[in-house]
Structures are given as C-alpha cells and as structure tokens.
C-alpha positions as CSV (number, residue, x, y, z in Angstrom):
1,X,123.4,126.6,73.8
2,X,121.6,129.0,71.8
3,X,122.2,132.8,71.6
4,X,119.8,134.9,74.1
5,X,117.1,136.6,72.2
6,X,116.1,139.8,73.0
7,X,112.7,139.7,74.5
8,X,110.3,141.9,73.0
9,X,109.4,145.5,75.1
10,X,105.7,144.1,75.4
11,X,106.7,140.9,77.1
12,X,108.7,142.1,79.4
13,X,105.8,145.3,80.5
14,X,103.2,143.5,79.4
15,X,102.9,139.4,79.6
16,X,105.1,139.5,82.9
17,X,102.8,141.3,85.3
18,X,99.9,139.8,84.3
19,X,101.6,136.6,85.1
20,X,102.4,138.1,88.1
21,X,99.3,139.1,89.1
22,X,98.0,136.3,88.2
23,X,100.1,134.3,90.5
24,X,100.1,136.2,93.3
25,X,95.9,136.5,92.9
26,X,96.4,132.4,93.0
27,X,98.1,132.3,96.3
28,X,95.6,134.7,97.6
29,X,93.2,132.1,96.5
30,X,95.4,129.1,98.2
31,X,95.6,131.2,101.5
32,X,91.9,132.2,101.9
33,X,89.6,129.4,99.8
34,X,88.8,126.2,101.9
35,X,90.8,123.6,100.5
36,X,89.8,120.4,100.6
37,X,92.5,117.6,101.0
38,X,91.7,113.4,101.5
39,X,92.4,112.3,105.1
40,X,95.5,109.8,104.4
41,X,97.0,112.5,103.3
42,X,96.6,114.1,106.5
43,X,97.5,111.5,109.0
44,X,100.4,113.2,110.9
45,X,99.9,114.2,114.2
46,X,101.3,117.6,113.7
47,X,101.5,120.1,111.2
48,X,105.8,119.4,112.1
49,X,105.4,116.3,111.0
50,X,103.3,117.0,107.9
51,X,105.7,120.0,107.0
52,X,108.8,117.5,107.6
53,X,107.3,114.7,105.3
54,X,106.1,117.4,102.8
55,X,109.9,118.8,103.0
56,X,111.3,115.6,102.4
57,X,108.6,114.8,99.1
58,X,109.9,118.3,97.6
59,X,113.1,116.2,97.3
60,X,111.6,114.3,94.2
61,X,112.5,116.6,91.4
62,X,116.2,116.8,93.0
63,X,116.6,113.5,92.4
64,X,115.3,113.4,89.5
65,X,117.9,116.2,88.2
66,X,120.8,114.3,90.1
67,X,119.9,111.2,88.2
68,X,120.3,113.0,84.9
69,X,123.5,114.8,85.4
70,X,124.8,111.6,86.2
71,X,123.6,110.1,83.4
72,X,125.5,113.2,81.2
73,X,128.9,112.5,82.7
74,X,128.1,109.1,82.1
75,X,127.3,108.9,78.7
76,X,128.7,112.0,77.7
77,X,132.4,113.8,77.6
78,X,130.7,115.3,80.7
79,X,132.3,112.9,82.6
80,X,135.6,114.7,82.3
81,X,135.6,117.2,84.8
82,X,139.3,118.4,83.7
83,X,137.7,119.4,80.0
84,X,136.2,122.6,79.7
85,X,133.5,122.0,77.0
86,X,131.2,119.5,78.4
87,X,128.3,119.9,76.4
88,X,124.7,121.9,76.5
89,X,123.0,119.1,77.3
90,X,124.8,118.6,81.3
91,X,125.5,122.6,81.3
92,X,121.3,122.7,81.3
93,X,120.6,120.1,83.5
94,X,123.4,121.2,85.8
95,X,122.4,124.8,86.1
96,X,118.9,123.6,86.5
97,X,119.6,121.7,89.5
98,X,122.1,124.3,91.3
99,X,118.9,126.4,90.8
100,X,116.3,123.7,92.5
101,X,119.0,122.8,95.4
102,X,118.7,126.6,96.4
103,X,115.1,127.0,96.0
104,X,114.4,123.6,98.1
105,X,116.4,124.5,100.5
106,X,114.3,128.3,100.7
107,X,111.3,125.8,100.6
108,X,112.5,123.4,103.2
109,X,113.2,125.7,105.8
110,X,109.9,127.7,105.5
111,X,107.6,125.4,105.2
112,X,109.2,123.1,108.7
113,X,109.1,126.5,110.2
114,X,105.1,127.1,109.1
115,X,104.8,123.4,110.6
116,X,106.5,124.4,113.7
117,X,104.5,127.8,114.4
118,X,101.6,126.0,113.0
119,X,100.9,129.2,110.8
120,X,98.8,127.3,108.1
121,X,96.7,124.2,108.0
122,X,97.7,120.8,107.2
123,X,95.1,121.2,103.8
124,X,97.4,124.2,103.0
125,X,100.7,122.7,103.4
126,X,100.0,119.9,101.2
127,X,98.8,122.1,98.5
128,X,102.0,124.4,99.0
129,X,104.1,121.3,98.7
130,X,102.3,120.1,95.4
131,X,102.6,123.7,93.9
132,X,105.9,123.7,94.6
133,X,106.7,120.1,93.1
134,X,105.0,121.1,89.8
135,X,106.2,124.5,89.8
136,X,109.8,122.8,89.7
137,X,108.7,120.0,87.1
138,X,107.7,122.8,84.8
139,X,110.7,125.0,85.8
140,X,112.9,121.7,84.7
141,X,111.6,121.5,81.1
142,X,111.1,125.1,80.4
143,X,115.1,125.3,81.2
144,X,115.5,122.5,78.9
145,X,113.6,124.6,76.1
146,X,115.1,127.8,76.9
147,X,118.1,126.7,76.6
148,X,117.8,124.8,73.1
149,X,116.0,127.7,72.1
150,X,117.8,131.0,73.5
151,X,114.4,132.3,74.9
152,X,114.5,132.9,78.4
153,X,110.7,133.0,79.0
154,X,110.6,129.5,78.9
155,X,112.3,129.2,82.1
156,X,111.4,132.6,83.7
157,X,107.6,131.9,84.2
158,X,108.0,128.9,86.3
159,X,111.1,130.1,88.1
160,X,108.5,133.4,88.6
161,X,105.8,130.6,90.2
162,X,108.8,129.1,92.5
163,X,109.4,132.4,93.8
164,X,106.2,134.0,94.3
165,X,105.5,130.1,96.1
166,X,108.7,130.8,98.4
167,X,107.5,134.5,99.1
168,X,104.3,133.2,100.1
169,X,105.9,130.8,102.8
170,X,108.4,133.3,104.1
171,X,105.4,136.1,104.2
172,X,103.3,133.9,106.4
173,X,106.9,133.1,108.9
174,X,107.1,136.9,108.8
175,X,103.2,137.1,109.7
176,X,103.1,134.4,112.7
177,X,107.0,135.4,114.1
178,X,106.0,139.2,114.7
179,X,102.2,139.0,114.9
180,X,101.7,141.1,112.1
C-alpha cells in the first residue's frame, strides 16, 4: 500500500465542506422534491415490504466484495490465513468490505424501520436505496485508488455520501419516533 499523503490545508477547509454542503443540500432535495419513480417498482403493498426488498437489494455490492476477497485468497498467498503478509490487493478489498458490512447493516435497520413507521414514501425509499447502492459502488473503487495511490480523498468522498445517506435515514427515525 502506498504511504499516506498529507492532504493539503485547503482540502481539508476548503473542498470538504463544500462537498458537504453539497450533499446534505442533495438530500434536502431527495426529502422535499417530488420524485417520480415507475409503478413496477412500486408494487409492494407496504412501504415494509418495499423497505425489506430495498434492504435486501443493498446486499449487491456485499456480494460483490465477498466474491473478490475470495477470489484473493484464491489466487493469491491470501489464502494463507497463518501468513502475515497477504498482500495490498485482499488487505483493500477486505477493509473495504468490513467497512460496507457496517454501513449496510446502519442502512438495513433504518430504512425497515422508515418502512415500518411509514416515515417516507415508497418513491423515496427507492431513491434512498439507489443512492445508497451507488454511493457504495463508488466508495469500492475510490478505496481501490486510495489505496494504490496513498490519497485518502479517493475514498473519503464517497464514504462522506454513505454517511450523510445513513444520517438522513436515522434523522427521519428520530423525526417520526418522537414527533419532532
């Protein structure tokens, strides 16, 4: 793995925030603008049921990443687990997929919970869901460049997406679970 790079004082003040901003300004977007989604998509009975299939869809880049490590300790000296070098390649794609296991799991739970209080609309789940699935797509090869490279930014702004997604879901349970 490359050596960390010091990130420059004007991304970290700078190019951040605005990111953040920016992302937070998009959820406001997803939360208040009338979002239009086809009707298969929508053909649960209830938002529970939508939220559970939508759960079980954010599943896809986990398998994805389970697929690969296996692959590495296939084809690699990653397959000995009693070695204590086992390569960047598996300690990337490994790492990246501790990471996504915890965030789906963040994801999961929230968004059956929305389903269950019925906090957002069907429309807004879906969207949520495919946010989430690219968010963690473009979280995977960032991690892959950040780590070749040594810059963390490459991972950082999609993780930042992830979170600010996750925040959104648990702000909303918060919302409908004390009537705020």
């Amino acid at each position: 793995m490359a050596e960390a790079k010091r990130m420059p004082f004007w991304v970290i003040f700078g190019v951040y925030p605005v990111l953040l901003a920016f992302i937070l300004w998009l959820y406001q977007q997803v939360y208040f603008l009338p979002v239009q989604i086809p009707p298969k998509f929508l053909s649960s009975k209830s938002t529970l049921e939508l939220a559970i299939k939508c759960s079980a869809i954010s599943t896809i880049p986990i398998f994805y990443l389970i697929i690969i490590v296996m692959l590495c300790r296939i084809l690699t000296a990653a397959g000995n687990v009693l070695k204590e070098y086992q390569g960047i390649w598996f300690k990337v794609h490994s790492m990246c997929l501790q990471n996504t296991l915890e965030q789906n799991f963040l994801f999961a739970v929230n968004l059956i919970a929305i389903g269950a209080f019925e906090g957002l609309a069907p429309e807004k789940i879906v969207l949520v869901t495919g946010i989430y699935i690219v968010s963690r797509v473009l979280f995977y090869l960032g991690y892959i460049a950040a780590g070749y490279t040594g810059i963390p930014a490459f991972r950082s702004v999609w993780m930042m997406l992830t979170f600010v997604n996750n925040g959104f879901l648990l702000w909303i349970n918060v919302k409908t679970i004390f009537k705020l």
